[in-house]
N, CA, C and O of each residue as an XYZ file, in Angstrom:
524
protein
N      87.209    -11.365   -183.434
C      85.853    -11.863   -183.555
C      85.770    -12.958   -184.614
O      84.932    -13.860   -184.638
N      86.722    -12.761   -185.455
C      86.563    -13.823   -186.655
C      87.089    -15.225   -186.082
O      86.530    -16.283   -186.371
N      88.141    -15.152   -185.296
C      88.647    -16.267   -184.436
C      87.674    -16.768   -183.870
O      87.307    -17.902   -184.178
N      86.977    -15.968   -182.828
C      85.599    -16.828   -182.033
C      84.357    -17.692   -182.928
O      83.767    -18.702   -182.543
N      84.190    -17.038   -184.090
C      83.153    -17.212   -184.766
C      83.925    -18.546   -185.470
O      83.022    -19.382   -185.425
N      84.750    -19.020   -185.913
C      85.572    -19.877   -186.578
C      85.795    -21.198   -185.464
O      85.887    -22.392   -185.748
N      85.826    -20.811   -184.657
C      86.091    -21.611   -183.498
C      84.656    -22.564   -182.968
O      84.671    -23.738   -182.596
N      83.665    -21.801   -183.055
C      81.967    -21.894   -182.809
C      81.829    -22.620   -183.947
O      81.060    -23.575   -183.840
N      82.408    -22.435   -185.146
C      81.764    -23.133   -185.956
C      82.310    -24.627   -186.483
O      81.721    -25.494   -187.129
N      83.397    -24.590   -186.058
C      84.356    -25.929   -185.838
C      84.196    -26.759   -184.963
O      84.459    -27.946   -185.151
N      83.705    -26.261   -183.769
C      83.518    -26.857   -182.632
C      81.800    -27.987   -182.844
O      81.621    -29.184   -182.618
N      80.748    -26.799   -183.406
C      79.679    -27.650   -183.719
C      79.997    -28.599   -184.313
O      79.458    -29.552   -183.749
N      80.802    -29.071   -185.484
C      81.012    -30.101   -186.525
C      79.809    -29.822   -187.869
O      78.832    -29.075   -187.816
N      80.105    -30.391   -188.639
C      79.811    -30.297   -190.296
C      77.776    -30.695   -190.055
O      76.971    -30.644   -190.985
N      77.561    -30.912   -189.170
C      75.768    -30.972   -189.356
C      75.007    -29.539   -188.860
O      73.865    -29.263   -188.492
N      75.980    -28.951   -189.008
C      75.323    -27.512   -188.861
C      75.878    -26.620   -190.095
O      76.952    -26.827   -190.660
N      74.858    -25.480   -190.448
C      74.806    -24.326   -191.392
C      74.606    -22.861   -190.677
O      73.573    -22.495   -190.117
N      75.906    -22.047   -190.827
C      76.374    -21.110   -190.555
C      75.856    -19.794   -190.664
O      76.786    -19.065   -191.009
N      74.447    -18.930   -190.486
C      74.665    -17.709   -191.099
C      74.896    -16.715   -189.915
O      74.267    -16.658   -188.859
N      75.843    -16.017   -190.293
C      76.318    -14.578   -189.979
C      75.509    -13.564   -189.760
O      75.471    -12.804   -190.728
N      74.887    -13.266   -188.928
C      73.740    -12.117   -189.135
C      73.815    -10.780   -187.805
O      72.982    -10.460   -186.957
N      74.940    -10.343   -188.053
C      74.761     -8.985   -186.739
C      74.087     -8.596   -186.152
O      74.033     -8.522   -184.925
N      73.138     -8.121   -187.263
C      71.560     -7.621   -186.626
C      70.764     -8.170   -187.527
O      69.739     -8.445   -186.904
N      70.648     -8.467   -188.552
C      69.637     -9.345   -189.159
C      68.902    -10.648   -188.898
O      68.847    -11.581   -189.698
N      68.359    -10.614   -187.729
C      68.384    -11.828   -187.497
C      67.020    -12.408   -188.083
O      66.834    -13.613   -187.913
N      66.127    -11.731   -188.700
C      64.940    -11.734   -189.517
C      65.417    -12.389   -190.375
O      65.190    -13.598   -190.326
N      66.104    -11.954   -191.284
C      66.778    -12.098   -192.222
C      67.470    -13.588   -192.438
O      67.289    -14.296   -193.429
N      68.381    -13.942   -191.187
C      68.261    -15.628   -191.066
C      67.870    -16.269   -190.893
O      68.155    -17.373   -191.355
N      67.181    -16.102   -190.310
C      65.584    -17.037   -189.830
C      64.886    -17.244   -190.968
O      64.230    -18.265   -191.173
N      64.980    -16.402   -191.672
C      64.145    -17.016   -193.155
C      64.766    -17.954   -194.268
O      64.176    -18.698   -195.052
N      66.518    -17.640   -194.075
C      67.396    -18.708   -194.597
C      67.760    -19.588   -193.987
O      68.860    -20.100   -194.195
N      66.848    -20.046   -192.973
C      67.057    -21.598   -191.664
C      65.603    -21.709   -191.482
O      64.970    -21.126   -190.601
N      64.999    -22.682   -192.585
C      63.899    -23.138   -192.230
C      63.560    -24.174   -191.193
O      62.415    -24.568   -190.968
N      64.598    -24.564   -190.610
C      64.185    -25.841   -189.601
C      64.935    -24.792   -188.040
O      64.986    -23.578   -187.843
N      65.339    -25.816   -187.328
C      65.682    -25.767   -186.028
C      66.861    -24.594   -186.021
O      67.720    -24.935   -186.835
N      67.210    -23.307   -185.375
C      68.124    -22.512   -185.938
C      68.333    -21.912   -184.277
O      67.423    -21.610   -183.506
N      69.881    -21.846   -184.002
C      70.435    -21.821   -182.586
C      71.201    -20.335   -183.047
O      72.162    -20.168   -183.797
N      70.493    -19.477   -182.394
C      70.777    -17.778   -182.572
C      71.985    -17.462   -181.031
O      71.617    -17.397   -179.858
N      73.304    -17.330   -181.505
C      73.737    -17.619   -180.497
C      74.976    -15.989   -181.197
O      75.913    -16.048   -181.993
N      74.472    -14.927   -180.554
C      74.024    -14.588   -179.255
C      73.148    -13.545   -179.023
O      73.523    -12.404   -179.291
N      71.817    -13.783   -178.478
C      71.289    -12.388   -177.823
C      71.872    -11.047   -177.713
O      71.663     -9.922   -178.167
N      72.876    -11.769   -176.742
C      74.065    -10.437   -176.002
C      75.098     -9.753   -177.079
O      75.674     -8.710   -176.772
N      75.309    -10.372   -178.339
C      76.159     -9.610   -179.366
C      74.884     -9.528   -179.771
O      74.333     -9.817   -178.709
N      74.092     -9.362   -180.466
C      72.876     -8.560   -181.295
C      73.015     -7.356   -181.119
O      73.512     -6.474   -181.819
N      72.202     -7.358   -179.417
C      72.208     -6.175   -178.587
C      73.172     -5.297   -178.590
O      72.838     -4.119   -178.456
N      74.387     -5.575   -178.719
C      75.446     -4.873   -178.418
C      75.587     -4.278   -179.915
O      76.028     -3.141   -180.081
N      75.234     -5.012   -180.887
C      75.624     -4.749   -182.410
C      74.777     -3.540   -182.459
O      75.269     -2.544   -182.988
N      72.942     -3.441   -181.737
C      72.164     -2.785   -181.945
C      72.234     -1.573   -180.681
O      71.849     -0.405   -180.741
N      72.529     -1.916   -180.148
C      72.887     -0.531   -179.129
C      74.189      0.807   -179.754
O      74.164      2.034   -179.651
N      75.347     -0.251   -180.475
C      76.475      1.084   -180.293
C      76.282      1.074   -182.551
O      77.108      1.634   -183.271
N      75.074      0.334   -183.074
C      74.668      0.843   -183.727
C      73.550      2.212   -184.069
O      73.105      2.764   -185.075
N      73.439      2.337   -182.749
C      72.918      4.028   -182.558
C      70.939      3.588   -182.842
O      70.097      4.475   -182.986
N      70.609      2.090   -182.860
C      69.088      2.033   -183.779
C      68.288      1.952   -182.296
O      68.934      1.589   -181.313
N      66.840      2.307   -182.163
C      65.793      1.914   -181.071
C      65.648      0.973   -180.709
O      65.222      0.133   -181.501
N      65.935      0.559   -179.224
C      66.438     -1.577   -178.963
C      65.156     -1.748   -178.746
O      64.715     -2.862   -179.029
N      64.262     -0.781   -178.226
C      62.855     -1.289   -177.764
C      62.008     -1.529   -179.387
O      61.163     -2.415   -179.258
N      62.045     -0.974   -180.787
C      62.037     -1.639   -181.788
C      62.672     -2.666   -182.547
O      62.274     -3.246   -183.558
N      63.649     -2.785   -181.939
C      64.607     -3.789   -182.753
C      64.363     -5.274   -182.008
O      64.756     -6.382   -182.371
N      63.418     -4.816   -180.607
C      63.342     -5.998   -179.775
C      62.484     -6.360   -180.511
O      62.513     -7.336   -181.261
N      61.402     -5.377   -180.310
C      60.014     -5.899   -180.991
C      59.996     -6.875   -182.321
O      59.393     -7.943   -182.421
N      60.780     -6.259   -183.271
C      61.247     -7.320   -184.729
C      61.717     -8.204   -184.579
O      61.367     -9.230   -185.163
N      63.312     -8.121   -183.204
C      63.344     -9.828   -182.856
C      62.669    -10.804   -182.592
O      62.650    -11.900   -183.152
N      61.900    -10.308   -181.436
C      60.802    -11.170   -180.512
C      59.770    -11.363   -182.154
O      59.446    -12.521   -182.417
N      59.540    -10.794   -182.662
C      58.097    -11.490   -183.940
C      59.002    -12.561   -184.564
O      58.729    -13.754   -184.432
N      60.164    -12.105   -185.298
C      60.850    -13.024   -185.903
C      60.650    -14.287   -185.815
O      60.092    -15.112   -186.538
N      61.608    -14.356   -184.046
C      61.300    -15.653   -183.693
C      60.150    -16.319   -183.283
O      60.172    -17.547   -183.370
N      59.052    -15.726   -182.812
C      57.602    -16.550   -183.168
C      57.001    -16.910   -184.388
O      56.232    -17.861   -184.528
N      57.320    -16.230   -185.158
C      57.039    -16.752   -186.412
C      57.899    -17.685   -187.474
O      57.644    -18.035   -188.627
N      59.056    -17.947   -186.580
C      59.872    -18.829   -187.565
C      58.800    -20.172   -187.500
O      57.884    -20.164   -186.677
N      58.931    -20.930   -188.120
C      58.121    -22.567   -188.181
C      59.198    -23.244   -187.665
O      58.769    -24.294   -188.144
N      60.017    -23.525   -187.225
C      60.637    -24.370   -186.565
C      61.066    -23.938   -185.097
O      60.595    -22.960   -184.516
N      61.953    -24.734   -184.616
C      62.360    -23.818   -182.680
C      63.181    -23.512   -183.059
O      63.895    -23.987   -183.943
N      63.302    -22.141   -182.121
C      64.591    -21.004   -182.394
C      65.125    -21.405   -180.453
O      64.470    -21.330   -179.413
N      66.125    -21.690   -180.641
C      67.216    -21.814   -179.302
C      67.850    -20.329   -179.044
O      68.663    -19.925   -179.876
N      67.542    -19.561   -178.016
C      68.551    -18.190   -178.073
C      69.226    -18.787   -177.084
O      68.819    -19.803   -176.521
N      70.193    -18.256   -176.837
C      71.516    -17.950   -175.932
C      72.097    -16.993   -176.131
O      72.461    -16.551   -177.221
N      72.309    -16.395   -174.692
C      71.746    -15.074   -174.176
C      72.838    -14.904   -172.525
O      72.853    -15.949   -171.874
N      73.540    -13.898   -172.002
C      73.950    -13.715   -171.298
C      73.525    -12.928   -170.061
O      73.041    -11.799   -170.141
N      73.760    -13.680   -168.730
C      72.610    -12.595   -167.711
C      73.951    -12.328   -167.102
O      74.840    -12.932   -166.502
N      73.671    -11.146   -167.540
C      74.987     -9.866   -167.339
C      74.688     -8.939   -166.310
O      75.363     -7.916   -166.194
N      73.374     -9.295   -165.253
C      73.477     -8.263   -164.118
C      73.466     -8.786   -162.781
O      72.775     -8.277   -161.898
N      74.553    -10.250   -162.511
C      74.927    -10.547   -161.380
C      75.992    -10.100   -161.090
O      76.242    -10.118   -159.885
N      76.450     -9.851   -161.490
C      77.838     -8.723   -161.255
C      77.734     -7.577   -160.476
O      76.806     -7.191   -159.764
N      79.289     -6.877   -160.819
C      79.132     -5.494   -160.030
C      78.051     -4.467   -161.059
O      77.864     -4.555   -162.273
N      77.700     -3.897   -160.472
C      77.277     -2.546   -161.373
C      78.416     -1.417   -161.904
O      79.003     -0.635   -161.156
N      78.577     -1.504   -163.225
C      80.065     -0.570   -164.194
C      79.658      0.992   -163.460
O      78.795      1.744   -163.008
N      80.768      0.791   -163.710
C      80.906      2.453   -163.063
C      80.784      3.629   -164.351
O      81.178      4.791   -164.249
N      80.255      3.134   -165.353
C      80.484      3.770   -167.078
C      78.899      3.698   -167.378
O      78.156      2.772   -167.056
N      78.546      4.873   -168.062
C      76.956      5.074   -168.188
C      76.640      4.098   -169.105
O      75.619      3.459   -168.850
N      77.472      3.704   -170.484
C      77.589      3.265   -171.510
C      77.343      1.575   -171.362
O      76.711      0.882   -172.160
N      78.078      1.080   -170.016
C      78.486     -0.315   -169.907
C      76.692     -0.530   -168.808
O      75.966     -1.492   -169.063
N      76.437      0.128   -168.101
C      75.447      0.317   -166.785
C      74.290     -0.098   -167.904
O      73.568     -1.090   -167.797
N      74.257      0.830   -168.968
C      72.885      1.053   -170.026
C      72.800     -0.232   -170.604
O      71.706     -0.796   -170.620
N      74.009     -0.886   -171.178
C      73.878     -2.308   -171.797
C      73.421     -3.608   -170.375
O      72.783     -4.659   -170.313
N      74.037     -2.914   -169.625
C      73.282     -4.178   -168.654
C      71.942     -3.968   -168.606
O      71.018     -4.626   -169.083
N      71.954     -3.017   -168.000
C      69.892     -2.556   -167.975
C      69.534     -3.305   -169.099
O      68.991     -4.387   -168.875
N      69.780     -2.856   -170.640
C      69.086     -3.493   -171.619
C      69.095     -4.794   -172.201
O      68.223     -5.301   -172.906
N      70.717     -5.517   -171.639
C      70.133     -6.902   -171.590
C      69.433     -7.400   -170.815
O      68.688     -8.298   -171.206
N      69.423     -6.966   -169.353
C      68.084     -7.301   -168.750
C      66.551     -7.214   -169.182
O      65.559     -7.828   -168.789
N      66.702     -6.392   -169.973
C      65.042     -6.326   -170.399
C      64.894     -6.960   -171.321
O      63.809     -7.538   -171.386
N      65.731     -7.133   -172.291
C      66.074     -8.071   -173.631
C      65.892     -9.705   -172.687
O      64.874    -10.341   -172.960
N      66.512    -10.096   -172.012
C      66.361    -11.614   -171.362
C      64.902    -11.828   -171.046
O      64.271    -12.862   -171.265
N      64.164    -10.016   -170.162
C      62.879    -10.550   -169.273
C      61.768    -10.608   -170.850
O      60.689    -11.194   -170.759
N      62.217     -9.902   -172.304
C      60.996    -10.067   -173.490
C      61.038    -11.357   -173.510
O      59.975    -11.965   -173.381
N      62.428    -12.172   -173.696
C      62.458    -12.903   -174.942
C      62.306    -14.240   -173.382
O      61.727    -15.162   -173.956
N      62.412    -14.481   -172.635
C      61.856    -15.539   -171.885
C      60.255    -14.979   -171.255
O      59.585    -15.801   -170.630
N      59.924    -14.113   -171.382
C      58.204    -13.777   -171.623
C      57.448    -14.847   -172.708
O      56.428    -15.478   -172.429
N      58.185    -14.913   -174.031
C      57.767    -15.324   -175.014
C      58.273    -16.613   -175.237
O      57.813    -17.059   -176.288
N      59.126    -17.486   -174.604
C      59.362    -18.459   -174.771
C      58.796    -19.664   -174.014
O      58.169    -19.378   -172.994
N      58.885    -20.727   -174.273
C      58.286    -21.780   -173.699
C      58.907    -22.656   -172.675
O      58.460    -23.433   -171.832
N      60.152    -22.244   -173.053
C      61.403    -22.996   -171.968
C      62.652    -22.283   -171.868
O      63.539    -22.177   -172.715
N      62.576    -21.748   -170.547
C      64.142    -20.955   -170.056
C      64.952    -21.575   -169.367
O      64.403    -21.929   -168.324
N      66.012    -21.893   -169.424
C      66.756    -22.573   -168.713
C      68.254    -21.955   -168.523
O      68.988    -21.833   -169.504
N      68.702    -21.547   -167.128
C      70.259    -21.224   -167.153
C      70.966    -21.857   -166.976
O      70.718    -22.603   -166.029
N      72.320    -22.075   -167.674
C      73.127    -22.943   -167.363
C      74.303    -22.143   -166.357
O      74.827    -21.040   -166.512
N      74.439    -22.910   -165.546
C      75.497    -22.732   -164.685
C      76.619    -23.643   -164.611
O      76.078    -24.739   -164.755
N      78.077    -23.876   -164.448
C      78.764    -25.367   -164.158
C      78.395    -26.069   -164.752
O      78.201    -27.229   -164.387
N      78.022    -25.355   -166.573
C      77.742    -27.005   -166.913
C      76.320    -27.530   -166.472
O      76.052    -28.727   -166.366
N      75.719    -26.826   -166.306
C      74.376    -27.736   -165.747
C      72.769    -27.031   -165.575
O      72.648    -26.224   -164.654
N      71.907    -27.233   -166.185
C      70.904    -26.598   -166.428
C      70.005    -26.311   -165.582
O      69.947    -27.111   -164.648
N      69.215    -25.394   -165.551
C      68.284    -25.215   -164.303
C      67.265    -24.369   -164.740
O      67.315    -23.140   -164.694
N      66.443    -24.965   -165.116
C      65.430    -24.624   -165.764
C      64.002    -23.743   -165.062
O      63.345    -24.218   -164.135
N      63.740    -22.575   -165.623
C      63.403    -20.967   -164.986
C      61.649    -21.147   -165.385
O      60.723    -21.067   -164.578
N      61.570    -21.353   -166.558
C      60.389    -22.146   -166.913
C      60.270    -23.070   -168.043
O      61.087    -23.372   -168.913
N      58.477    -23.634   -167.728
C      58.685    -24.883   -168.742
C      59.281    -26.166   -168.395
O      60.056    -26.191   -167.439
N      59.086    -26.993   -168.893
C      59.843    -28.313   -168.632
C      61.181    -28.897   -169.631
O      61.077    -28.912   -170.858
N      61.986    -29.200   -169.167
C      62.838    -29.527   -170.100
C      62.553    -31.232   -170.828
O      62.262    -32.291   -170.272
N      62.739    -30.966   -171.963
C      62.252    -32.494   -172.863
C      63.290    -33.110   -172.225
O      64.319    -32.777   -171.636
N      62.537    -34.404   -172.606
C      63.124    -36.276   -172.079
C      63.765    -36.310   -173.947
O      63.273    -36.070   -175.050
N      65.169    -36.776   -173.382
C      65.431    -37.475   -174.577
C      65.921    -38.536   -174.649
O      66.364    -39.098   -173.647
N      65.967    -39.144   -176.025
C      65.663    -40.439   -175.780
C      67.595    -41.321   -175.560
O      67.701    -42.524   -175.322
């Protein structure tokens, strides 16, 4: 994991600031006052599921978090139930709950967009013109 995370952060280049936050993601959001790219949904969840805590509270604190940050929060987020269905209660339960985790947090957002091949396709909202 330290490899991936090292790799993510090399790859952005030096105009980005790094925080580490498992499950805290309150917690960084308050040390990234501007534009802050929470990347990933799908490890949170996973941090907060086989951390034994209530996901339907822990959603709830995410989802405020990020409305209340003052700047845009970017999630990226994995839709983990086009697949087969796991044959493991454990693996079945995390899909279910990233599904419901994807349907809060694009409830509350202004622009969803999946990328597929490289290429966006936007679920709602409009995607900005840039310049």
């Amino acid at each position: 994991m330290r490899a991936r995370i090292d790799r993510h952060v090399a790859d952005r280049g030096t105009g980005w600031v790094t925080h580490e936050a498992p499950r805290d993601v309150a917690g960084a959001l308050g040390r990234a006052p501007g534009v802050v790219l929470l990347d990933c949904a799908t490890l949170w969840l996973t941090n907060v599921m086989l951390g034994g805590d209530d996901i339907a509270t822990e959603t709830a604190g995410l989802i405020a978090a990020i409305a209340t940050h003052p700047g845009p929060v970017i999630v990226v987020s994995n839709e983990v139930g086009w697949g087969i269905v796991p044959d493991n209660r454990l693996s079945r339960d995390f899909r279910d709950e990233q599904g419901r985790l994807n349907q809060r947090l694009a409830e509350a957002a202004d622009l969803v967009a999946g990328v597929m091949a490289g290429l966006p396709l936007v679920l709602k909202g409009q995607m900005p013109v840039l310049p």
